[in-house]
TORSE-787336 format. One record per residue (C-alpha): residue number from 1; z, x, y. Coordinates in steps of 0.1 Angstrom, whole numbers. Example, Ala and Ser with C-alpha at 12.3 -4.5 7.8 and 13.67 -1.06 7.14 Angstrom:
- 1 / 78 / 123 / -45
- 2 / 71 / 137 / -11
REM end
This chain:
- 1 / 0 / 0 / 0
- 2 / -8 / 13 / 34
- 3 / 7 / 19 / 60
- 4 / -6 / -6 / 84
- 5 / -4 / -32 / 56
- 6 / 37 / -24 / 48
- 7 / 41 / -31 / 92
- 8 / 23 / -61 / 90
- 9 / 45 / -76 / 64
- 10 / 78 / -64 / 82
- 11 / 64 / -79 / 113
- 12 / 60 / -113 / 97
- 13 / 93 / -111 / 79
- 14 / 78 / -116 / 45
- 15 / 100 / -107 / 22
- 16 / 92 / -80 / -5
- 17 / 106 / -50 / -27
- 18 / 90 / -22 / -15
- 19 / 113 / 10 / -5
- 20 / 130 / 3 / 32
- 21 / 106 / 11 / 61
- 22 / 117 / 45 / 80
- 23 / 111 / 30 / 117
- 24 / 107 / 61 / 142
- 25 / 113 / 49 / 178
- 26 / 89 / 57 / 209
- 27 / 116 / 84 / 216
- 28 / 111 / 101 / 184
- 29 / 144 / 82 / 164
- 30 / 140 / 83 / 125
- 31 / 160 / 48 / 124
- 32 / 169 / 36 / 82
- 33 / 183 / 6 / 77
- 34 / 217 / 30 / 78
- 35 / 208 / 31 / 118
- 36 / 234 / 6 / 142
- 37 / 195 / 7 / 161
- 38 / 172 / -6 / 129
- 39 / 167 / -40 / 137
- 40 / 167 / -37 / 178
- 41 / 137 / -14 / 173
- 42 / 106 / -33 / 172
- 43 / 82 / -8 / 187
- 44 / 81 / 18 / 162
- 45 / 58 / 40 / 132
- 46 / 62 / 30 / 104
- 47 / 74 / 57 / 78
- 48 / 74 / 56 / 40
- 49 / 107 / 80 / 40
- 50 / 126 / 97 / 59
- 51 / 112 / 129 / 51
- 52 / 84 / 123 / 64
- 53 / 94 / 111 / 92
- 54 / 118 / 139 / 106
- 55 / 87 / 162 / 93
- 56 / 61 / 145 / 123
- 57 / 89 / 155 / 142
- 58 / 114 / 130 / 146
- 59 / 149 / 133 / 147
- 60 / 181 / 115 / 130
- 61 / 203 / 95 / 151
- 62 / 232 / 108 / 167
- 63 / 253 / 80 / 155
- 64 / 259 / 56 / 131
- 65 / 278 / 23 / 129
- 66 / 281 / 27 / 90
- 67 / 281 / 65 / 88
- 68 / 252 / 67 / 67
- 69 / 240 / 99 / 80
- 70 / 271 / 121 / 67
- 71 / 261 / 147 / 41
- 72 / 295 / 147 / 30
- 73 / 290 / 127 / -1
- 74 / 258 / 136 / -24
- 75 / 257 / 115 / -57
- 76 / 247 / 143 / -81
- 77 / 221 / 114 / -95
- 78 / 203 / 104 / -62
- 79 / 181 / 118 / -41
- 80 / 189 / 112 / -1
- 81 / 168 / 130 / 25
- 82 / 199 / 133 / 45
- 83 / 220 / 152 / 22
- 84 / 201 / 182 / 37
- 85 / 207 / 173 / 73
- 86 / 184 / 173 / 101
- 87 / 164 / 198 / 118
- 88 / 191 / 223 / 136
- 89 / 191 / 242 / 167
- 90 / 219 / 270 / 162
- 91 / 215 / 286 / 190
- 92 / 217 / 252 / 210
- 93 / 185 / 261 / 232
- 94 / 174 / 229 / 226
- 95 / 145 / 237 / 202
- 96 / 154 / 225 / 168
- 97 / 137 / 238 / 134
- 98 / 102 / 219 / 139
- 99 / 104 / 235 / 175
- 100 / 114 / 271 / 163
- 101 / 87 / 267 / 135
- 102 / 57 / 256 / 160
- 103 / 67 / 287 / 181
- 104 / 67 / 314 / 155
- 105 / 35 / 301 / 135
- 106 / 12 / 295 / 167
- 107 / -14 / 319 / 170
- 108 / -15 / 317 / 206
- 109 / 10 / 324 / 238
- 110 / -5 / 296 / 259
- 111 / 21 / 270 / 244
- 112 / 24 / 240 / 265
- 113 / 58 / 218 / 265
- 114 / 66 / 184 / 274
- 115 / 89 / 196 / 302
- 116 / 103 / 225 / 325
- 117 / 132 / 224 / 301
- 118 / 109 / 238 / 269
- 119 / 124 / 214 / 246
- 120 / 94 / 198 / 231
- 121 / 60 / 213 / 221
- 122 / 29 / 193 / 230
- 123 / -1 / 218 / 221
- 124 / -9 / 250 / 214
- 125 / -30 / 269 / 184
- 126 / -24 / 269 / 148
- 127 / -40 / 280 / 115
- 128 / -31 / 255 / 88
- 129 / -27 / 271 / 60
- 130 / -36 / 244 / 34
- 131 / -75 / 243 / 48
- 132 / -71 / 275 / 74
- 133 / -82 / 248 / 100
- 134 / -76 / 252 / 138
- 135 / -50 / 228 / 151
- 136 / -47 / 223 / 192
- 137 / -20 / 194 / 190
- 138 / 16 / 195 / 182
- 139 / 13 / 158 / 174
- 140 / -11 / 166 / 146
- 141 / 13 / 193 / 129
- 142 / 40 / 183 / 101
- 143 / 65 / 209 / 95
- 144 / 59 / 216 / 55
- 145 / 86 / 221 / 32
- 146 / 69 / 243 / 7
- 147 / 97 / 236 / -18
- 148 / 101 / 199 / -12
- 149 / 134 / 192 / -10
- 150 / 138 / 160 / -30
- 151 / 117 / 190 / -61
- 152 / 145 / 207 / -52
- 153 / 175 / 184 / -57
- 154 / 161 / 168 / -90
- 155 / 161 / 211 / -100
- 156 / 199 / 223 / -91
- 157 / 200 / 211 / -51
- 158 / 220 / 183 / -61
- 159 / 246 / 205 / -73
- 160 / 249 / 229 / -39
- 161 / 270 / 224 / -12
- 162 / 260 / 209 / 22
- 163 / 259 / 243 / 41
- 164 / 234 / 251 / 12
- 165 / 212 / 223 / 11
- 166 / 214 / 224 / 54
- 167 / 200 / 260 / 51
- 168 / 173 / 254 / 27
- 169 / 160 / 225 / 47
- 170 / 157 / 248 / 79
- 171 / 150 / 280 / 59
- 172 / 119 / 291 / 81
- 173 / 110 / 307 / 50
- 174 / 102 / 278 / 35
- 175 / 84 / 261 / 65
- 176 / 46 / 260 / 70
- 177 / 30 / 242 / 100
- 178 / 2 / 221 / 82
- 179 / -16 / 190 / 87
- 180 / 4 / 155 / 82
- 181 / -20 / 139 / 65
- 182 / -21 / 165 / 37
- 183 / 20 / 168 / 39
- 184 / 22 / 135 / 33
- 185 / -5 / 134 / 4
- 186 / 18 / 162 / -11
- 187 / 52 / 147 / -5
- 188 / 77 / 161 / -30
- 189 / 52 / 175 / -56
- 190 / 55 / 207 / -71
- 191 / 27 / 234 / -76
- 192 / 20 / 217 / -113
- 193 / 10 / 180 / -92
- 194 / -6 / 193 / -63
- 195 / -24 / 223 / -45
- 196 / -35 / 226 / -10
- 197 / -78 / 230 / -13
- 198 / -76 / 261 / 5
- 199 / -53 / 296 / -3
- 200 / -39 / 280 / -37
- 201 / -23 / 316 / -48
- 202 / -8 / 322 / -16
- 203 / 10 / 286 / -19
- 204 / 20 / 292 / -55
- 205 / 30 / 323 / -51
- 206 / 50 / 313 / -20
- 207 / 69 / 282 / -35
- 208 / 75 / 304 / -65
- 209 / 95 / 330 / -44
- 210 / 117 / 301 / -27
- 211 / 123 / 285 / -59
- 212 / 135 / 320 / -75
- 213 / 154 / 327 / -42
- 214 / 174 / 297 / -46
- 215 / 178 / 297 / -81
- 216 / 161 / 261 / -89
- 217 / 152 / 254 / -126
- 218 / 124 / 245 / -136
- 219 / 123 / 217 / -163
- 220 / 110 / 219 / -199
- 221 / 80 / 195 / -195
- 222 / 68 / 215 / -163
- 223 / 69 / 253 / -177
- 224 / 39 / 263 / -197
- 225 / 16 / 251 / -168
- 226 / 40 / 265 / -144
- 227 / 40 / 297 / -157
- 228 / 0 / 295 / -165
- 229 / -1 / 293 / -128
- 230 / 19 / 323 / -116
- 231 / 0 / 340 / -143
- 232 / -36 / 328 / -132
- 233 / -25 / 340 / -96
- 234 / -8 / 378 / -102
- 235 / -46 / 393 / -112
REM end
């Protein structure tokens, strides 16, 4: 179901038992039905998780009236893009991860930003490394978790502790800038599911070292062709 189609239905109240729209606000809010602000928002893109969209570069709300974006509490069963927090800004200069990441993967010094401040990218040049295409607009860009972190959480994440799981999220390591449409098409496959068309060894390679970094398993259905992979892209 697209997209367009899942808003329409909201919009008309139909009822149906499809996931819970991620509604991100014209001020960039990632708003779950967790969000005191998720039925007051009416003008909104629709997401299909919350993944998604903090990767077009949205951001969770500061508060919640039922605390549902605490990372305190992970069941080890269930996957929750917010057990691995938000994007960060530790040195508080008011550019987060997705910020940070635009900066240090642009191939050009004539950024532009939304404001005096430098908060927020709007443009500047980047090499996608899933098709090596040229991308001008920050709007276009997703922020790539090569390791996607719900992969990760069904292979040991669910186990680590929230510092942890908050470090691999933002581990600039493990963030490409790449096309939105092909991060979504991706979502939390693994190399054995999906493979960018262009640079395949580069990502394998690449999502292999994060994987081994962090110690994830692999699981016994997904080794042979795993392996045959790593293999196929040492030579």
């Amino acid at each position: 179901m697209s997209r367009l189609t899942i808003l329409i239905i909201f919009l008309l109240n139909i009822p149906f038992c499809y996931a819970e729209i991620i509604k991100k606000s014209s001020s960039g809010i990632c708003h779950d039905t967790c969000s005191s602000f998720y039925s007051r928002t009416t003008n909104f893109e629709p997401f299909e998780s919350l993944e998604l969209c903090l990767n077009s570069g949205g951001k969770l709300p500061k508060h919640s009236s039922k605390n549902c974006n605490s990372t305190t509490e992970a069941p080890k069963d269930s996957y929750n893009r917010k057990y691995f927090g938000g994007w960060s800004d530790d040195d508080r200069d008011c550019q987060n991860t997705r910020m940070e990441t635009l900066l240090d993967k642009s191939n050009s010094n004539n950024i532009e930003f939304a404001s005096v401040k430098a908060c927020r990218i709007i443009s500047g040049v980047w090499v996608s490394p899933f098709t090596n295409a040229t991308i001008t607009k920050a709007s276009l860009i997703d922020i790539d978790h090569i390791v996607p972190l719900k992969w990760a959480w069904e292979r040991g994440a669910n186990n680590w502790t929230i510092e942890t799981r908050e470090k691999f999220a933002n581990d600039p390591n493990n963030l490409w800038a790449v096309e939105g449409s092909l991060n979504r098409s991706k979502g939390a496959k693994g190399i054995n599911e999906w493979l960018p068309p262009e640079n395949k060894c580069l990502y394998i390679l690449e999502f292999d070292k994060i994987r081994a970094l962090y110690n994830l398993h692999l699981l016994p259905t997904e080794l042979d062709t795993y392996n045959a992979q790593l293999k196929a892209c040492a030579h």
